[in-house]
BAMARLUM-423540 format. One line per 8 residues: number of its first residue (from 1); their letters; for each residue x, y, z of C-alpha. Coordinates in Angstrom, 1 decimal. Layout:
NUM> A> X Y Z  ...
This chain:
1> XXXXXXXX> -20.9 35.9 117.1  -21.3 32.7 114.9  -18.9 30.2 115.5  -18.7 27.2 112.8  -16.7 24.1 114.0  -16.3 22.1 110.2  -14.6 19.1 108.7  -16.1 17.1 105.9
9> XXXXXXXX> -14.4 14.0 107.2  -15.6 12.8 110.5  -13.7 12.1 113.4  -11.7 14.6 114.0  -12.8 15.9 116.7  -15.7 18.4 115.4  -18.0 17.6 118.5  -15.4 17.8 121.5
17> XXXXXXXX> -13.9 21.3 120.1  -17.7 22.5 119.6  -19.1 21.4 123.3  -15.5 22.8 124.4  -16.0 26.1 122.8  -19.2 26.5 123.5  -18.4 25.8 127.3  -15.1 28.1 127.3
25> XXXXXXXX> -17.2 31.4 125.8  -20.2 30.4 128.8  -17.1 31.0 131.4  -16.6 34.0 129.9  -20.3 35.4 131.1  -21.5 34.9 127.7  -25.0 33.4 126.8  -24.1 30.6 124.4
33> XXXXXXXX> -26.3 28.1 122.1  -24.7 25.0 120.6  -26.5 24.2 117.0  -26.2 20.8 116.2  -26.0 19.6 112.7  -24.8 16.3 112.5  -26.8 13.5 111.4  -25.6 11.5 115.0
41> XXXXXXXX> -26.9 14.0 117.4  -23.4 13.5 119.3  -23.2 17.3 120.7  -27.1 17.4 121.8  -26.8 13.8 123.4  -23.6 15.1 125.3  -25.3 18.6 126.4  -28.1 16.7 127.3
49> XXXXXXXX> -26.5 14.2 129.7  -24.4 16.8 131.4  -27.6 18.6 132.3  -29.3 15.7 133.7  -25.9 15.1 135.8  -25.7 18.7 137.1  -22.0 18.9 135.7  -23.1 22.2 133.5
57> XXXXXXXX> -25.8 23.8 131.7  -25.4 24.9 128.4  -28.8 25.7 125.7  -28.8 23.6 122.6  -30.6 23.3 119.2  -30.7 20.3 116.6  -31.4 21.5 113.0  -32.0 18.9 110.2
65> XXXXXXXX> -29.9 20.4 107.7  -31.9 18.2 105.0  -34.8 21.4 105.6  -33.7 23.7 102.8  -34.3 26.8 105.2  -34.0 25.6 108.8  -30.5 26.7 109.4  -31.3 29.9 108.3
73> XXXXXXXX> -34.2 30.3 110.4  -32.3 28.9 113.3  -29.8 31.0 113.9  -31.9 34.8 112.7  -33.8 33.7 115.8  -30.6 32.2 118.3  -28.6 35.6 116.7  -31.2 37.5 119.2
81> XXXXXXXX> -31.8 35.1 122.1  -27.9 34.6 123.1  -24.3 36.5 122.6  -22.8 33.3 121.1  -23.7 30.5 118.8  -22.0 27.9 118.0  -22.1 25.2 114.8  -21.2 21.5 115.1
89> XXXXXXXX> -21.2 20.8 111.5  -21.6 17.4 110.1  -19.4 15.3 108.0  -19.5 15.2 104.4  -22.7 17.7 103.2  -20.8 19.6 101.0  -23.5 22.0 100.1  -25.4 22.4 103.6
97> XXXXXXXX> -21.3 23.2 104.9  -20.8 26.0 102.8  -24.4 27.7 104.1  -23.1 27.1 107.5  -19.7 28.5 106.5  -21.2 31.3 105.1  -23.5 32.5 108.0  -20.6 32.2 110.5
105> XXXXXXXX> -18.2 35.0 111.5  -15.7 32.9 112.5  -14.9 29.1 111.5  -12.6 27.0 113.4  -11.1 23.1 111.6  -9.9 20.5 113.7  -7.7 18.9 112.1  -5.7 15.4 113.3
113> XXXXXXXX> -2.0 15.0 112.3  -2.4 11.7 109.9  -1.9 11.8 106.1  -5.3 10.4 106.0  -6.6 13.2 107.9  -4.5 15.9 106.0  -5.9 14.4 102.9  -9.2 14.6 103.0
121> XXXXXXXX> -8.6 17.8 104.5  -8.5 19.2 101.1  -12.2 18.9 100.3  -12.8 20.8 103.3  -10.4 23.7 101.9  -12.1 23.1 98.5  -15.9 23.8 100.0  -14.2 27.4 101.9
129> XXXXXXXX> -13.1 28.3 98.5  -16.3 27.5 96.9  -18.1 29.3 99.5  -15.9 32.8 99.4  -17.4 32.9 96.1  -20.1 33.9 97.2  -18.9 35.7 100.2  -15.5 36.5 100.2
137> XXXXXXXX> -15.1 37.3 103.4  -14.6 33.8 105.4  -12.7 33.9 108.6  -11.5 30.7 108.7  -8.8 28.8 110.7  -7.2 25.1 111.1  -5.6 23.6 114.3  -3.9 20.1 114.6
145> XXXXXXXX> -6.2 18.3 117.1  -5.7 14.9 118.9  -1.8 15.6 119.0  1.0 12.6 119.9  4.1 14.6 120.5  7.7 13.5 119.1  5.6 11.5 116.4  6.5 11.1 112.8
153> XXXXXXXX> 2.8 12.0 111.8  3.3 14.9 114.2  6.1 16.6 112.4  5.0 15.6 109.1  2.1 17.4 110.0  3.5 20.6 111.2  5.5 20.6 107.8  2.4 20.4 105.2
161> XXXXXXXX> -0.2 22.2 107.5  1.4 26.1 107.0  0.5 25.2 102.9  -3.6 26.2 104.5  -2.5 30.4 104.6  -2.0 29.7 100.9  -5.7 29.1 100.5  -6.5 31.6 103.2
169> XXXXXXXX> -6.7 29.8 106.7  -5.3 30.9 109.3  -3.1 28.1 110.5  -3.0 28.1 114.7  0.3 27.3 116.8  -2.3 25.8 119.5  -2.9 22.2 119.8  -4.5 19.8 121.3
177> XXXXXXXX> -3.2 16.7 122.8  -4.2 13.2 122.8  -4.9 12.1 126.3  -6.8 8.9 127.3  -8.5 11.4 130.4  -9.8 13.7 127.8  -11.4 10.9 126.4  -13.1 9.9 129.8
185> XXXXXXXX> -14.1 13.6 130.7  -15.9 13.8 127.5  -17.4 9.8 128.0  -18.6 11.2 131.3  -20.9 14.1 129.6  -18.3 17.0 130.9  -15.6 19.5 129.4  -12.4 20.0 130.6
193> XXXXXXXX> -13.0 22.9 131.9  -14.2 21.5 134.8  -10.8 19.3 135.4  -8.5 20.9 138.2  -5.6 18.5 138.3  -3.5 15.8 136.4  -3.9 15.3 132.4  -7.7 16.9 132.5
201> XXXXXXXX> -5.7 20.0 133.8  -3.7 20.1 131.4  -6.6 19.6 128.4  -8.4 22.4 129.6  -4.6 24.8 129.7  -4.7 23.7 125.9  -8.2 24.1 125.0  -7.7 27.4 126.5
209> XXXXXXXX> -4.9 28.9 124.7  -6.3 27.3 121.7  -10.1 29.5 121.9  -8.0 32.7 123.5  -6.1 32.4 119.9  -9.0 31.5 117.4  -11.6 34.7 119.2  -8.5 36.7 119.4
217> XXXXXXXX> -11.1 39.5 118.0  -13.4 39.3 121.0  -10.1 41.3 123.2  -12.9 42.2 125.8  -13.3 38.8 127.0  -12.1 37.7 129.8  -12.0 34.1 131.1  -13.9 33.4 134.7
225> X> -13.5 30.3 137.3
């Protein structure tokens, strides 16, 4: 399976939901690859440093998506190697999103409850619709991400983001919350996943539920310690 984490506007969290993914389908038994394809390198640089640490070991590949074919190439070759791949996509890159969207089987949005956020949110809907042009079936969903409960933003959130099944996202009850110890887990080159008490604990319950939803497809799956 192809896994595509996307969002033309940056900072919502693409890189901490990829490296999360990628690390939740590993517990699983899976072989996993993470493709980086953002211009900062963020999800390599993390994978990198976690290695060197001995916190865990997960394969990665940087592709410069400014080489017409080297996406494509990429992941023929990582569809053999490993059971999962998955996309950190870049910001902005209109046209080198929609080749990404449309060699995955399965793309996830993180998407942070601010009007800002929800905004721009629409060019990323726009570049799915452009895609499905040329292959209608995209199997696309949207999550809020970096969550402050009993917020204004929060609920005005919850109320606009159900209008995405219109344009044919699946819209996720999961979310994820915005703690200051997630932040130092992923500082400190790890994943929740690894946390087994307190706030960290509580990340990697979310994170959890959230992945068990979006690969709902993958039923045979089960999730290891």
């Amino acid at each position: 399976m192809i896994y595509a984490v996307v969002n033309q506007k940056g900072g919502c969290g693409k890189t901490t939901t990829a490296v999360h993914l990628a690390h939740y389908l590993q517990r699983k038994g899976r072989s996993v690859c993470l493709v980086d394809c953002d211009p900062q390198r963020s999800s390599s640089i993390w994978l990198e440093g976690a290695t060197n640490k001995g916190h865990l070991s997960i394969e990665y590949e940087v592709v410069d998506l400014g080489q017409s074919l080297a996406i494509d190439k990429s992941l023929i070759k990582l569809e053999k190697l490993f059971d999962d791949v998955v996309i950190d996509g870049p910001a902005g890159l209109v046209e080198q999103t929609m080749t990404l969207i449309q060699l995955s089987d399965k793309v996830l949005i993180p998407l942070q409850p601010s009007a800002l956020d929800i905004d721009a949110a629409r060019t990323t809907v726009e570049t799915i619709e452009m895609t499905r042009r040329r292959c209608p079936k995209i199997d696309a969903s949207v999550f809020l991400n970096r969550i402050r409960k009993g917020t204004v933003m929060l609920r005005a959130a919850e109320e606009t983001i159900p209008g995405f099944e219109d344009k044919g996202i699946k819209v996720l009850r999961e979310m994820v919350t915005d703690k200051t110890r997630l932040s130092g887990i992923c500082a400190d080159q790890k994943t929740a996943f690894l946390e087994d008490t307190g706030a960290g604990l509580i990340s990697q319950q979310e994170y959890k539920l959230l992945f068990d939803a979006f690969v709902a497809d993958d039923a045979n799956l089960s999730l290891v310690a």
